[in-house]
C-alpha positions in Angstrom: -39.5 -32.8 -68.9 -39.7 -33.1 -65.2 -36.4 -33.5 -64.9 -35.3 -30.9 -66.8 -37.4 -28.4 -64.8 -35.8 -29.6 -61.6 -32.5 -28.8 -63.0 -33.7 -25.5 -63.9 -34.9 -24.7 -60.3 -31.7 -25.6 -59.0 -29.9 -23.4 -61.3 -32.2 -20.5 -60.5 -32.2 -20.7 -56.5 -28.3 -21.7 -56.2 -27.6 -17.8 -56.2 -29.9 -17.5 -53.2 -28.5 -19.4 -51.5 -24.9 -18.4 -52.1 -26.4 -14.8 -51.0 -27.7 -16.4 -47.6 -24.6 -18.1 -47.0 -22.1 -15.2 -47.6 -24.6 -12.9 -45.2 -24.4 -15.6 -43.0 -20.7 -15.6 -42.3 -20.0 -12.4 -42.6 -17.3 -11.2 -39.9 -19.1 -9.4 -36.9 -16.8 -6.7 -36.2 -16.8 -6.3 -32.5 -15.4 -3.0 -30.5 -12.5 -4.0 -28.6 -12.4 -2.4 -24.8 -9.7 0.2 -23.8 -7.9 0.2 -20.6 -9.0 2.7 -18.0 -5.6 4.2 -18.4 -6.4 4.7 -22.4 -10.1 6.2 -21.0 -8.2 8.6 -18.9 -5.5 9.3 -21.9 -8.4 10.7 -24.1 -10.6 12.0 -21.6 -7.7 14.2 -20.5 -7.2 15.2 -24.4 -3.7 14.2 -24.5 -4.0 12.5 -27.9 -1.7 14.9 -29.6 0.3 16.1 -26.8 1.6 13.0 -25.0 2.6 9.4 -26.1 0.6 7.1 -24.8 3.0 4.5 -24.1 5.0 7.2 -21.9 2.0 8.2 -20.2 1.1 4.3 -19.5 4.2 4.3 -17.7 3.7 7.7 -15.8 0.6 6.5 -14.9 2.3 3.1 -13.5 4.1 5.1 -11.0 1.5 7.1 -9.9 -0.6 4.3 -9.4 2.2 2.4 -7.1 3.8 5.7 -5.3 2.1 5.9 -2.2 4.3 9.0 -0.8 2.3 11.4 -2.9 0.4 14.3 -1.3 -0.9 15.7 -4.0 -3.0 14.6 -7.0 -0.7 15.5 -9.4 2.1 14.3 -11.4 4.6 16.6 -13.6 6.1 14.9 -17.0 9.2 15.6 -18.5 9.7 14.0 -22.1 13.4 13.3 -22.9 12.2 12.1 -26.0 11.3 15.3 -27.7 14.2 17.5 -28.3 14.7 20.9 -25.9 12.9 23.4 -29.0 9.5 21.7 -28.0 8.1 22.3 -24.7 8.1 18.6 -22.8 6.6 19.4 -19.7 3.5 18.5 -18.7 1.6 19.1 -15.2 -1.2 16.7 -15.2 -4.1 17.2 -12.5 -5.3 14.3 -12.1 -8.4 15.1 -9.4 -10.0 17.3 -12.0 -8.4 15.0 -15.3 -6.9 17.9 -17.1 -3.4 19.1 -18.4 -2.3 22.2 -16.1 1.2 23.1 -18.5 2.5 22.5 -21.1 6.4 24.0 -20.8 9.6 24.1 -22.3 12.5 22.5 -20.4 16.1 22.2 -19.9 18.5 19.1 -19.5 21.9 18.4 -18.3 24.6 19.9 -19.8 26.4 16.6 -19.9 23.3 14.5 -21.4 22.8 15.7 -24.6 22.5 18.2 -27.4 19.9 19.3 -28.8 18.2 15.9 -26.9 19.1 14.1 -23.9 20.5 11.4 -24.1 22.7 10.2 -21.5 21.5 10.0 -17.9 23.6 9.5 -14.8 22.9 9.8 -10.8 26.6 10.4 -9.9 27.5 13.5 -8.1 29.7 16.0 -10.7 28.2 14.3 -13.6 25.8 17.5 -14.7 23.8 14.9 -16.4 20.1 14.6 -15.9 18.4 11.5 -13.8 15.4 9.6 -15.3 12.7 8.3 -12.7 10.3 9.1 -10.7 10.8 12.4 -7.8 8.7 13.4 -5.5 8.9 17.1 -4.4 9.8 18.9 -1.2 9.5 22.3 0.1 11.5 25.0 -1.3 13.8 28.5 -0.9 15.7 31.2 -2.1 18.8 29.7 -3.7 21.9 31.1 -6.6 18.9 30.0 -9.1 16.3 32.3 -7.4 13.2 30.8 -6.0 13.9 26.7 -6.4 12.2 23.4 -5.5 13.9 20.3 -3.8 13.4 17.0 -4.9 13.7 13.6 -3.4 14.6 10.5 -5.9 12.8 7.7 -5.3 14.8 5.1 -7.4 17.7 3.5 -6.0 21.0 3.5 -8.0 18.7 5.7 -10.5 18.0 9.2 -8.7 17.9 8.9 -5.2 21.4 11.3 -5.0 19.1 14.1 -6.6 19.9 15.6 -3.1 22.9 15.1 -2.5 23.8 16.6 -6.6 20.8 19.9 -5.8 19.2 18.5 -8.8 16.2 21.0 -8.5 13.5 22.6 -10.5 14.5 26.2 -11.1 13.8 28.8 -13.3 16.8 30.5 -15.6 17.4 32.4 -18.2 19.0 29.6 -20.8 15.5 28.1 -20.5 13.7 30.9 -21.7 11.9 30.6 -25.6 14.6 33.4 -27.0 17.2 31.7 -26.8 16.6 28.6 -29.4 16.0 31.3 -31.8 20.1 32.3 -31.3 21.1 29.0 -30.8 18.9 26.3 -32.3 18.2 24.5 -29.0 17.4 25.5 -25.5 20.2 26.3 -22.9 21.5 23.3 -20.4 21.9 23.0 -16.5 24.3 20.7 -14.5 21.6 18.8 -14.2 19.0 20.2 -13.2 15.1 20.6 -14.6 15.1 23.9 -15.4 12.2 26.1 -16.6 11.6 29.6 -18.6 11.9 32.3 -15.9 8.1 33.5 -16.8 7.0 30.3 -15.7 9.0 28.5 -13.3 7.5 30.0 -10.0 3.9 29.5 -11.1 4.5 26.1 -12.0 6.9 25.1 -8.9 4.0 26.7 -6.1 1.7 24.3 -7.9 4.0 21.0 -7.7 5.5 21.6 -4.6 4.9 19.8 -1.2 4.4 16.2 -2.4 3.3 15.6 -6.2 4.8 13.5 -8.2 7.7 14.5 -11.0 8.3 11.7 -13.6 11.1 12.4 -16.1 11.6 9.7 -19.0 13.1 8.8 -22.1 13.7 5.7 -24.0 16.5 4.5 -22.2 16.8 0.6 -22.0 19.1 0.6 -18.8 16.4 2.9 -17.1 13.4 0.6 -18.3 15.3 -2.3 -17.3 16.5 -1.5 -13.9 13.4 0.6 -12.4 11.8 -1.0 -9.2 8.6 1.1 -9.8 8.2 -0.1 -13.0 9.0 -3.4 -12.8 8.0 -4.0 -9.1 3.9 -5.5 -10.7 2.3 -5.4 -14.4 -0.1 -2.2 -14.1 -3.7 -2.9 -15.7 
């Protein structure tokens, strides 16, 4: 009889303690700490504006780039195609997107995207790479702003080619609509006419201008990028 009740505790508490193991060991889910670049990504609301991975890699430079004046940096997205504005000024003093604007590329790099990227003088393709921006003047694109490349073998003949930000009419909104892409320079960034002055008095005189696109030779070859692992 005794042992018969024992075998019917057993039976009865077993469930218990099944219950008491399975809370036991169940998986803690812990939060797993962002970067203070992703902190910065979000607080700037960039979520659905920018890539994050390309903005990681802005934000390398800027980190590294001690030539800088200014607390800004400019981003041009070769990745999206010329219908969807790619240019973004990013102030980063007061963490906040300044413009959001469409933008040309070289004739010679690409359609409807750009593709193919060259620093050689005649090649009226665009250069990837980091710029950092001059003064500027009164030029056969109207009012213009210089820029220095700070890559070897990448940009640095920006100069040498004029590759500067302008404004023109090929970069204005109307003409996708006739041609199903925007207009093209010789290699030059170029911006809708509305625009370009407003944005090129706020850039100029020693922010940063970062123009990418998911180009292994670039990525591989990049001093600025390669030069220490950013954190």
């Amino acid at each position: 009889m005794l042992k018969s009740l024992l075998v019917l505790l057993l039976l009865f508490m077993a469930p218990a303690f099944y219950f008491v193991k399975q809370v036991n060991e169940k998986p803690i889910v812990q939060a797993i700490p962002r970067s203070g670049t992703y902190q910065l990504y979000t607080e700037m609301h960039l979520n659905n504006v920018i890539d994050y991975a390309i903005f990681k890699r802005a934000m390398e430079g800027y980190k590294k780039i001690e030539e800088k004046k200014k607390e800004l940096i400019t981003l041009i997205d070769f990745t999206k195609p010329s219908t969807e504005e790619r240019l973004y000024v990013l102030d980063m003093k007061e963490k906040k997107l300044l413009y959001s604007s469409l933008v040309s590329h070289g004739k010679n790099s690409g359609g409807l995207y750009a593709t193919s990227f060259s620093n050689r003088y005649g090649s009226y393709q665009s250069s990837l790479g980091f710029y950092l921006t001059e003064n500027t003047y009164i030029g056969k694109n109207g009012y213009s702003l210089i820029l220095e490349g700070l890559e070897k073998g990448i940009n640095d003949r920006a100069r040498e080619r004029a590759i500067v930000v302008h404004g023109a009419p090929y970069s204005n909104p109307s003409v996708i609509s006739s041609s199903g892409r925007l207009g093209r320079s010789l290699g030059c960034p170029a911006l809708p006419q509305t625009i370009s002055k407003e944005i090129i008095n706020t850039i100029k005189d020693g922010s940063l201008l970062f123009i990418y696109a998911n180009d292994e030779k670039y990525l591989s070859k990049s001093d600025i990028l390669n030069k220490k692992e950013f954190v």
